[in-house]
TIMIDREN-898048 format. One record per residue: x, y, z of N, C-alpha, C, CB in turn; residue in one letter. Coordinates in nm, 2 decimals. Glycine has a CB too. Layout:
   n_c1   n_c2   n_c3  ca_c1  ca_c2  ca_c3   c_c1   c_c2   c_c3  cb_c1  cb_c2  cb_c3 rest
      X      Y      Z      X      Y      Z      X      Y      Z      X      Y      Z    a
...
! end
This chain:
   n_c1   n_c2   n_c3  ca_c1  ca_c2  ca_c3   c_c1   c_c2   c_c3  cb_c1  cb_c2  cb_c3 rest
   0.06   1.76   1.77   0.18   1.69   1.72   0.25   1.62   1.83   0.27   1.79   1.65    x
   0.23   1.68   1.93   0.35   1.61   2.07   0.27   1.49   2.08   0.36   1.72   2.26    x
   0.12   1.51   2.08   0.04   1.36   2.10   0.10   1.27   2.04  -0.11   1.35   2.06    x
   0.10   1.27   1.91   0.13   1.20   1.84   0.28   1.11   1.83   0.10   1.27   1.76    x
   0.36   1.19   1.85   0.52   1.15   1.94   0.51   1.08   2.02   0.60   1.25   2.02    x
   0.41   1.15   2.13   0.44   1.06   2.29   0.35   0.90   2.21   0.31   1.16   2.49    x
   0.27   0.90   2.17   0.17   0.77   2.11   0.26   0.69   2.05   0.05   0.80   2.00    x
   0.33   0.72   1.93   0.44   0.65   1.90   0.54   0.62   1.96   0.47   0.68   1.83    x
   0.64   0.70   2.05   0.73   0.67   2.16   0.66   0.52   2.26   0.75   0.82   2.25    x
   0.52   0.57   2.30   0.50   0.48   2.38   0.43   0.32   2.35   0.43   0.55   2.47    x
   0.39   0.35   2.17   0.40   0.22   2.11   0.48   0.17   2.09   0.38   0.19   2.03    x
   0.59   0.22   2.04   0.72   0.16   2.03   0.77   0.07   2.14   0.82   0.26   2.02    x
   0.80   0.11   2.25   0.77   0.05   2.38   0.71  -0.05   2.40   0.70   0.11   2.44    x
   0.56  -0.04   2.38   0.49  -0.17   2.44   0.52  -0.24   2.34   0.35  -0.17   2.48    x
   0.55  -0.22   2.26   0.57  -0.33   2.12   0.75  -0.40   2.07   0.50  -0.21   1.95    x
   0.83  -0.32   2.18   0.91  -0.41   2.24   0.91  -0.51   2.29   0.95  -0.38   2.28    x
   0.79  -0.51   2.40   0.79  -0.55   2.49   0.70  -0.70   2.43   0.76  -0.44   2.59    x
   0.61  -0.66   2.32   0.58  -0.75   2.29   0.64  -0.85   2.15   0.47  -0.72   2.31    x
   0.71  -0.76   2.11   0.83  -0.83   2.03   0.90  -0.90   2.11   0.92  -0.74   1.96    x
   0.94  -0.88   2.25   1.00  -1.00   2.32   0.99  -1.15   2.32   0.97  -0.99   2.43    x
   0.83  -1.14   2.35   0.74  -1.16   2.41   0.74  -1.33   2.31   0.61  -1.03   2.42    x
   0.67  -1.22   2.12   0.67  -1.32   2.05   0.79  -1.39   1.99   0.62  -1.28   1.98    x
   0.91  -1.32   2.01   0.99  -1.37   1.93   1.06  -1.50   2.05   1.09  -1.25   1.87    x
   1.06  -1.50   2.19   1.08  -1.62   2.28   0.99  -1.72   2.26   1.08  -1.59   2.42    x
   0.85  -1.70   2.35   0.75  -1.81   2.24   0.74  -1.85   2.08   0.63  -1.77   2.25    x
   0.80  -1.80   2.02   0.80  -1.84   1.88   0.93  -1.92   1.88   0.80  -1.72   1.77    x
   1.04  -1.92   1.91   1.13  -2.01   1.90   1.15  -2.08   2.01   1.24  -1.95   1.87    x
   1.08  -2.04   2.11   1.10  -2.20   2.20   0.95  -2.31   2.12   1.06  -2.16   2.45    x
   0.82  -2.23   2.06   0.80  -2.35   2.02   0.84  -2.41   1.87   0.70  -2.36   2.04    x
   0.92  -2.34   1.81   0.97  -2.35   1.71   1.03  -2.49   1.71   1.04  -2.25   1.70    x
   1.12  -2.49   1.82   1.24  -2.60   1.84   1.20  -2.69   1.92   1.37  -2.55   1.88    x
   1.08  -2.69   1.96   1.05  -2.76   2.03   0.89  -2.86   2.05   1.08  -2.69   2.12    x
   0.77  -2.82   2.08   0.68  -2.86   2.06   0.63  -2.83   1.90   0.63  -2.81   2.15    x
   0.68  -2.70   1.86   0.63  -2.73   1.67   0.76  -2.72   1.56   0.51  -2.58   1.60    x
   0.86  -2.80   1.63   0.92  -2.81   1.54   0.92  -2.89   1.38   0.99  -2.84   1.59    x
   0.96  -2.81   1.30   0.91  -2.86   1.16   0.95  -2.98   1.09   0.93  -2.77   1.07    x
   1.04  -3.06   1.16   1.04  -3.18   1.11   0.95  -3.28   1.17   1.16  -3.23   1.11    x
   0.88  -3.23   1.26   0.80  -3.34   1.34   0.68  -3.35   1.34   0.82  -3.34   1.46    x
   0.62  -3.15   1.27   0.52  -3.13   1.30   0.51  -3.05   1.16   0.50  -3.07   1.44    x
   0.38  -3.07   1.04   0.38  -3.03   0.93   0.31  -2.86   0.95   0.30  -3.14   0.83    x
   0.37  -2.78   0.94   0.31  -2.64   0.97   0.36  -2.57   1.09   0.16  -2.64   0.99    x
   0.48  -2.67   1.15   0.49  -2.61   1.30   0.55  -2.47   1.33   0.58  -2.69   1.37    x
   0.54  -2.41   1.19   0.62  -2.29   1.18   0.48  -2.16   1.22   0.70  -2.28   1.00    x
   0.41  -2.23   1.12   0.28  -2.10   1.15   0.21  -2.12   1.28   0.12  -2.09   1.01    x
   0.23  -2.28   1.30   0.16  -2.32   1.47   0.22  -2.21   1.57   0.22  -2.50   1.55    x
   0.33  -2.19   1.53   0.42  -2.14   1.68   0.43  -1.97   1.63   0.64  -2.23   1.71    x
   0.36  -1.92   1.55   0.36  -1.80   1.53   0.19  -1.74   1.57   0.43  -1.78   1.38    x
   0.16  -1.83   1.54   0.00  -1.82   1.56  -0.02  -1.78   1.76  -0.10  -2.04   1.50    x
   0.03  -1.92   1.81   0.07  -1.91   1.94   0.13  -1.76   2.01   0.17  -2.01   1.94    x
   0.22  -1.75   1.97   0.36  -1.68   2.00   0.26  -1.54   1.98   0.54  -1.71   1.87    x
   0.19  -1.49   1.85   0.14  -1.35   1.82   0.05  -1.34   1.90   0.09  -1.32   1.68    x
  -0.04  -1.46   1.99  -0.17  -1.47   2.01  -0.13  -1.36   2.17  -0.22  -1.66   2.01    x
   0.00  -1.46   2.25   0.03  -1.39   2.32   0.06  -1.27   2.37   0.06  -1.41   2.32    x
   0.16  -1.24   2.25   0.19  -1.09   2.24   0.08  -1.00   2.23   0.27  -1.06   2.13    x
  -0.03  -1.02   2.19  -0.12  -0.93   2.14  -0.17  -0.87   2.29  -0.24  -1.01   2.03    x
  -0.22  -0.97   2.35  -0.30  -0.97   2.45  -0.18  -0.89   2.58  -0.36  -1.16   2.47    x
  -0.05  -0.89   2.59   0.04  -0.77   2.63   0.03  -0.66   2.60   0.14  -0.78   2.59    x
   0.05  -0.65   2.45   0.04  -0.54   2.39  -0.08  -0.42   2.42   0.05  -0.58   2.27    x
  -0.23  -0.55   2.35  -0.32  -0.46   2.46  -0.34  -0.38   2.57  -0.35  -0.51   2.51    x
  -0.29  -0.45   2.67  -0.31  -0.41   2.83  -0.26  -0.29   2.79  -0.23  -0.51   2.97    x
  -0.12  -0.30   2.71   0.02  -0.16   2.73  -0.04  -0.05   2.69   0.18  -0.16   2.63    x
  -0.09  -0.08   2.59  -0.21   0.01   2.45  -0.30   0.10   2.54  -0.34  -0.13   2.34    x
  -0.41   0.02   2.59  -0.54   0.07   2.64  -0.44   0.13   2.76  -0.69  -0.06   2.67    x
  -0.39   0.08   2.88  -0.38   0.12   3.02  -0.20   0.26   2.94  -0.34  -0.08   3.19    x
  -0.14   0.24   2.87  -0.05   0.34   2.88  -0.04   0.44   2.77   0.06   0.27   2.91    x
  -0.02   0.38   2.67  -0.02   0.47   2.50  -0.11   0.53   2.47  -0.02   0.39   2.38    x
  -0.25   0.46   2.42  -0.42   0.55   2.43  -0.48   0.57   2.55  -0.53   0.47   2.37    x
  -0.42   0.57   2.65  -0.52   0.57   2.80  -0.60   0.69   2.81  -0.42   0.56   2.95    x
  -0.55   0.78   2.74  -0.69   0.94   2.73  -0.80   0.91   2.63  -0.60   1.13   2.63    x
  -0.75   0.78   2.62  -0.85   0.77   2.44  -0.93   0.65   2.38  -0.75   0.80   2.30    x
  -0.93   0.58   2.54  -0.93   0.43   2.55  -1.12   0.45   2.59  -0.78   0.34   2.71    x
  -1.19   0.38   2.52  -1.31   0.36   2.53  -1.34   0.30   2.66  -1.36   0.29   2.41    x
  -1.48   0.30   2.76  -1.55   0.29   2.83  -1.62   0.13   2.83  -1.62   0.40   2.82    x
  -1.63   0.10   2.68  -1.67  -0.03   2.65  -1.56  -0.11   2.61  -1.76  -0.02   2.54    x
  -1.50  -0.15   2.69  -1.38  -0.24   2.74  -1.36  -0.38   2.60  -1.42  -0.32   2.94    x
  -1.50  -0.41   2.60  -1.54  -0.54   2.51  -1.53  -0.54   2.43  -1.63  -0.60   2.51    x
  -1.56  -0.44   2.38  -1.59  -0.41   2.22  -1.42  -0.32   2.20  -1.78  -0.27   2.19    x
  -1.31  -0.24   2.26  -1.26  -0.21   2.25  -1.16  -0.33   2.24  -1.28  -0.12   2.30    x
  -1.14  -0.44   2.25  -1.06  -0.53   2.27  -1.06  -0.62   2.15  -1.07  -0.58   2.38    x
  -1.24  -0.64   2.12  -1.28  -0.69   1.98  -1.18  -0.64   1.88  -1.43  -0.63   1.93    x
  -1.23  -0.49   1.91  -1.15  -0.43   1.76  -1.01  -0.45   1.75  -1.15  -0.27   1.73    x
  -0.97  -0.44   1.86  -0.81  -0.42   1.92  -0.76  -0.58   1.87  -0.80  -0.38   2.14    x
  -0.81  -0.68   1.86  -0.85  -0.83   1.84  -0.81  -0.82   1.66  -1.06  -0.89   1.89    x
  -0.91  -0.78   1.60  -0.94  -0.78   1.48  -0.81  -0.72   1.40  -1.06  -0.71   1.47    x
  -0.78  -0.61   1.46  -0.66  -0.48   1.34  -0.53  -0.58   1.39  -0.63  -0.24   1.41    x
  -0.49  -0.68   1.52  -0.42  -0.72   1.59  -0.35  -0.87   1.47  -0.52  -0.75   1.74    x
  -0.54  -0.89   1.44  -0.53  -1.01   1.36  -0.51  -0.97   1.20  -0.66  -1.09   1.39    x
  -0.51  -0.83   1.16  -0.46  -0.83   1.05  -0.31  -0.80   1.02  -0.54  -0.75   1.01    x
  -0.25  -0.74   1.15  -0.11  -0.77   1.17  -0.01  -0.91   1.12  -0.11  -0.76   1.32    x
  -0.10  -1.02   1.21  -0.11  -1.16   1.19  -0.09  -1.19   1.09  -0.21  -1.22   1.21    x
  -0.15  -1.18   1.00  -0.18  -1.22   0.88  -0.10  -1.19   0.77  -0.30  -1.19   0.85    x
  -0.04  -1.03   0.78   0.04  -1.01   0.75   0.19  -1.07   0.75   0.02  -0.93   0.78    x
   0.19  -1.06   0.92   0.30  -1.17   0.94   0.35  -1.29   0.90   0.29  -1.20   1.00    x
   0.25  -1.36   0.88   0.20  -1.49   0.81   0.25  -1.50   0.60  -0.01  -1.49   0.85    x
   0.19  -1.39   0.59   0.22  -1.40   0.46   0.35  -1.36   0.38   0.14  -1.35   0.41    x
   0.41  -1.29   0.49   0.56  -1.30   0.50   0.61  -1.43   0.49   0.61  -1.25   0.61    x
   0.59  -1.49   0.59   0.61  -1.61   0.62   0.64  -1.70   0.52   0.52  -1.66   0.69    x
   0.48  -1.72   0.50   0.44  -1.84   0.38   0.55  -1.82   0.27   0.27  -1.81   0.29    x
   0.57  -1.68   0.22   0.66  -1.59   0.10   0.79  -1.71   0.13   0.72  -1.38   0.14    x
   0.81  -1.69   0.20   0.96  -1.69   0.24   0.99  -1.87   0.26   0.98  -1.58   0.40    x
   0.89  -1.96   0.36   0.87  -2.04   0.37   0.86  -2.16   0.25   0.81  -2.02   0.42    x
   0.75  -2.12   0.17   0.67  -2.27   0.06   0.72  -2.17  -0.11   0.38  -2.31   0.09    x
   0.74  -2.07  -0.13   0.76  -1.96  -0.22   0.92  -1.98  -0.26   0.74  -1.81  -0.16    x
   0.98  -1.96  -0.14   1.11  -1.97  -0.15   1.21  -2.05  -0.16   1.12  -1.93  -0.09    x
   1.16  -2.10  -0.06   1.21  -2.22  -0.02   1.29  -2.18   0.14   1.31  -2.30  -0.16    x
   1.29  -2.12   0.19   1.40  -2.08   0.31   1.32  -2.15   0.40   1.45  -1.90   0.36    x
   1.39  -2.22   0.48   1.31  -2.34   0.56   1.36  -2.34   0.72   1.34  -2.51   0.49    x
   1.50  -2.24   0.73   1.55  -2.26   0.85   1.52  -2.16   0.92   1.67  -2.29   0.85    x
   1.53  -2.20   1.08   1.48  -2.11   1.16   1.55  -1.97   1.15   1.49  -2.17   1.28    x
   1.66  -1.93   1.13   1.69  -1.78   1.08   1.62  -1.73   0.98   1.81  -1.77   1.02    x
   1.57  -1.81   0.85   1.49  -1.75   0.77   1.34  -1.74   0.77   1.52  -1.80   0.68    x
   1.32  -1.85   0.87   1.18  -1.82   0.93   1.15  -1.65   1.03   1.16  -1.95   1.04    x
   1.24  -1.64   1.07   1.27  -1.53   1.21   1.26  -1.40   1.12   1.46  -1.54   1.32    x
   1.35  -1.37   1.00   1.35  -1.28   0.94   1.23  -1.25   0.82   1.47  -1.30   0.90    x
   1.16  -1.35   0.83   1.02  -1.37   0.74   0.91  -1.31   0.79   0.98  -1.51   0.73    x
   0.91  -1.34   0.94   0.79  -1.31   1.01   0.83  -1.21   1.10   0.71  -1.43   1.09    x
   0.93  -1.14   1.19   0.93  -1.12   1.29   1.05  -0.98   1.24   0.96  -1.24   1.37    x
   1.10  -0.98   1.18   1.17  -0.87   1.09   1.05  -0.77   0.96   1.30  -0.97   0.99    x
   1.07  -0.86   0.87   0.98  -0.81   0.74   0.80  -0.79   0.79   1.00  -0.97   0.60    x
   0.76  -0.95   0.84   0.65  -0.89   0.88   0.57  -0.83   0.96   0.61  -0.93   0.87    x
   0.71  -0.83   1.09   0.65  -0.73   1.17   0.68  -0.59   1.12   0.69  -0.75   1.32    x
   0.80  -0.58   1.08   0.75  -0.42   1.05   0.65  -0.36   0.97   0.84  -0.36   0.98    x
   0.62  -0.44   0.87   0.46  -0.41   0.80   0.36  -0.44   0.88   0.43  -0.50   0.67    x
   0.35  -0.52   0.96   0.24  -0.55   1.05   0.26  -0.38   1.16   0.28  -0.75   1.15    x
   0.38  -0.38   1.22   0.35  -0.24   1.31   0.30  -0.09   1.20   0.52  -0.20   1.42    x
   0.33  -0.10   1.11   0.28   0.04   1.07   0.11   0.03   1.02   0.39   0.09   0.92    x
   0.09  -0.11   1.00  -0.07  -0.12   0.97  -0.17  -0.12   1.12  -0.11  -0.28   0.87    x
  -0.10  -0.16   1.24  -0.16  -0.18   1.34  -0.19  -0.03   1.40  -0.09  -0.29   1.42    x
  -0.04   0.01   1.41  -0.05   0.18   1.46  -0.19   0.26   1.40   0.11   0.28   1.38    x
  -0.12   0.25   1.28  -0.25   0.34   1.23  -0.36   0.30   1.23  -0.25   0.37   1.10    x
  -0.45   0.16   1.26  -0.57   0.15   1.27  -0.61   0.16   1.42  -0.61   0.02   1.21    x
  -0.48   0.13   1.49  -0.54   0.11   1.66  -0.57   0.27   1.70  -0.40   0.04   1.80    x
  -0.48   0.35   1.60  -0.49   0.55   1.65  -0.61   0.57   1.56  -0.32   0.69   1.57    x
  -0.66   0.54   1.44  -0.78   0.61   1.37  -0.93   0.51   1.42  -0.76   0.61   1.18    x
  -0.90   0.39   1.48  -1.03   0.35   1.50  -1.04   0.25   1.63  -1.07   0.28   1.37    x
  -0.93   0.20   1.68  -0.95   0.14   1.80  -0.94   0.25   1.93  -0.83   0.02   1.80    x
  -0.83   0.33   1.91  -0.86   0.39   2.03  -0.87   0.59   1.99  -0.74   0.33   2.15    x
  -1.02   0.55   1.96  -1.06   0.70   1.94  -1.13   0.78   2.01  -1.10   0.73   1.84    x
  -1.08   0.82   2.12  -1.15   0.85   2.23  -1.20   0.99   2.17  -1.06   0.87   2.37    x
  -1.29   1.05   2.26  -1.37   1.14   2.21  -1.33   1.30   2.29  -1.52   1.08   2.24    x
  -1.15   1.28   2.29  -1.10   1.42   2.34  -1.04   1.50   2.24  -0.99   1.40   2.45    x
  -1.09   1.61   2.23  -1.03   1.72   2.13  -0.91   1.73   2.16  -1.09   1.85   2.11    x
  -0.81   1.79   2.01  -0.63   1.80   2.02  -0.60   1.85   2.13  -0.55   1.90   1.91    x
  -0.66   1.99   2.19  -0.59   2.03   2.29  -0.63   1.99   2.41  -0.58   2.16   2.29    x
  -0.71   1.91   2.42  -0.70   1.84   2.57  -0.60   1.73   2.55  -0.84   1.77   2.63    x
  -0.60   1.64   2.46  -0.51   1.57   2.40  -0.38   1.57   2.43  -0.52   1.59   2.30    x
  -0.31   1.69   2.36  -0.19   1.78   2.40  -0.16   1.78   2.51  -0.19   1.90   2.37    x
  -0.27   1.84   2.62  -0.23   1.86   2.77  -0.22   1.76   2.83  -0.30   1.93   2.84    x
  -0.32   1.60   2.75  -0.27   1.48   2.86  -0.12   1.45   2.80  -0.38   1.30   2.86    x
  -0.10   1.46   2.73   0.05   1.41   2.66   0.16   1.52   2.73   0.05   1.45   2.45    x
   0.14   1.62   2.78   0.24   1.71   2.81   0.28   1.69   2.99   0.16   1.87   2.77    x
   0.42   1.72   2.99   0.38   1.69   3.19   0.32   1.79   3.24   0.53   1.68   3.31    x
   0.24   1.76   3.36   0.14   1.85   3.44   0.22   1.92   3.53   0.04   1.79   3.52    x
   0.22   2.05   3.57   0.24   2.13   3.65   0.14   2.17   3.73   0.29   2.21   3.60    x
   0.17   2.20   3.81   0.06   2.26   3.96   0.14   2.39   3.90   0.08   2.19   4.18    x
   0.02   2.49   3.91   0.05   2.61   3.92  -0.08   2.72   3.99   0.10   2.64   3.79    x
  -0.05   2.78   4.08  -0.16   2.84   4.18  -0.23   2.91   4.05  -0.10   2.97   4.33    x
  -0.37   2.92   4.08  -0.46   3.06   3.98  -0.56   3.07   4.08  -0.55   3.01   3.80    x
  -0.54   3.29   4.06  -0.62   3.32   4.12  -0.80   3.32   4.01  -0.55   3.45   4.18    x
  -0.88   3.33   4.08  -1.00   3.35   4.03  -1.03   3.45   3.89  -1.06   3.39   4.15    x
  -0.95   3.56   3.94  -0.93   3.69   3.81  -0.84   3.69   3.73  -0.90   3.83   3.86    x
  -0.76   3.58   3.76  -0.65   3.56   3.66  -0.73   3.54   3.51  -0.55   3.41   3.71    x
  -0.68   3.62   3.38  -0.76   3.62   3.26  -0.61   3.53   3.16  -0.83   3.83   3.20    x
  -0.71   3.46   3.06  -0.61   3.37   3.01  -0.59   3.43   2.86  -0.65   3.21   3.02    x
  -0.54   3.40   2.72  -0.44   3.48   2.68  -0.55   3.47   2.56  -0.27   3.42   2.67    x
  -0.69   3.38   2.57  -0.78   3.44   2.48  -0.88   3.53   2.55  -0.85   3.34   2.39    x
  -0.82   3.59   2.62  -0.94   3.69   2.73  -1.04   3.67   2.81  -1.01   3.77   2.69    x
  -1.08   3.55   2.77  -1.11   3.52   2.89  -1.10   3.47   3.01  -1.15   3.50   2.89    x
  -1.18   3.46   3.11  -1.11   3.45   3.29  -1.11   3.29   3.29  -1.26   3.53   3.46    x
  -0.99   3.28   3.39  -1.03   3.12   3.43  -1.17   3.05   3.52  -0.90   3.07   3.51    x
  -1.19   3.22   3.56  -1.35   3.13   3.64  -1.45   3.12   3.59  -1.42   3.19   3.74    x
  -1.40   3.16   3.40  -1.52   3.11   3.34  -1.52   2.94   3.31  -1.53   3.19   3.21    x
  -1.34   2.91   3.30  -1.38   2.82   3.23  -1.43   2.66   3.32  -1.25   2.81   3.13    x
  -1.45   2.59   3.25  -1.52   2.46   3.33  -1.37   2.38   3.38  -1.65   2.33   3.21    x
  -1.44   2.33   3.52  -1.34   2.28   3.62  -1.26   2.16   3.56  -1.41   2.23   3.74    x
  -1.29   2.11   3.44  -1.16   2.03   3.34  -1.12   2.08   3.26  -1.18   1.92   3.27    x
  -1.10   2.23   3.25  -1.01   2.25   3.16  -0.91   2.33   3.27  -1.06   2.31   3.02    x
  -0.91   2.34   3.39  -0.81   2.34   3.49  -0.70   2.31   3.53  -0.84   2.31   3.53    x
  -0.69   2.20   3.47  -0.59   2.11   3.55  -0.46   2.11   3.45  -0.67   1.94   3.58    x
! end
């Protein structure tokens, strides 16, 4: 359970950080290079952009800080997927958007912001979480090692005969579950 806390605490986090990320690039090109009187679609252009970015943040934060006990070996294929569940966020986003946009009719940049970046990011982060924890980064460490990367480490001396609280000795056990 603490895993699970610290994973979410530390998504939350990187997905600040890339909520920044998108919501500056999305309104500087909003108003500027895809603005929508100049440019037909310049709304999904600059979200397309703007998400494309963030993702690729988010990533790095994902693999190197949030899943880092649980982050696969195959870097390429982990990024694929990480790519893919990233892009179903997207899309989500997007169809907020469109809703709100050609549906609605709300055409201004406040109602764009609250379309995609409110409504569909929150639906977008609860679908991403849960696919990046059950299938992007499913490392191959059981709960209680899990637990212990999630927990802070202590140095604490053990002698050799020291017996642990399911009876057996610590010199039985293997030199990673030590630490």
């Amino acid at each position: 359970m603490r895993l699970l806390v610290t994973q979410l605490t530390r998504f939350g986090l990187v997905g600040l950080v890339g909520l920044g990320i998108d919501l500056l690039v999305f309104n500087v090109l909003r108003l500027t290079v895809f603005d929508t009187d100049t440019v037909e679609h310049g709304a999904f252009f600059a979200k397309i952009v703007s998400t494309s970015l963030a993702i690729i943040a988010n990533w790095l934060g994902n693999r190197y800080w949030t899943f880092r006990h649980a982050r696969r070996p195959h870097w390429v294929r982990e990024g694929i997927e990480f790519a893919a569940v990233s892009v179903g966020g997207l899309i989500i986003s997007l169809a907020c958007l469109w809703v709100s946009h050609y549906l609605l009719g709300f055409t201004s940049i406040l109602a764009d912001n609250i379309a995609t970046n409110f409504v569909g990011l929150g639906l977008g982060t609860i679908f991403r979480f849960t696919f990046y924890r059950l299938w992007v980064f499913r490392g191959e460490i059981d709960d209680e090692e899990a637990d212990a990367a999630a927990a802070p480490h202590e140095t604490v001396p053990v002698s050799a005969g020291t017996v642990r609280t399911d009876g057996s000795s610590l010199a039985d056990a293997p030199a990673s579950r030590l630490v």
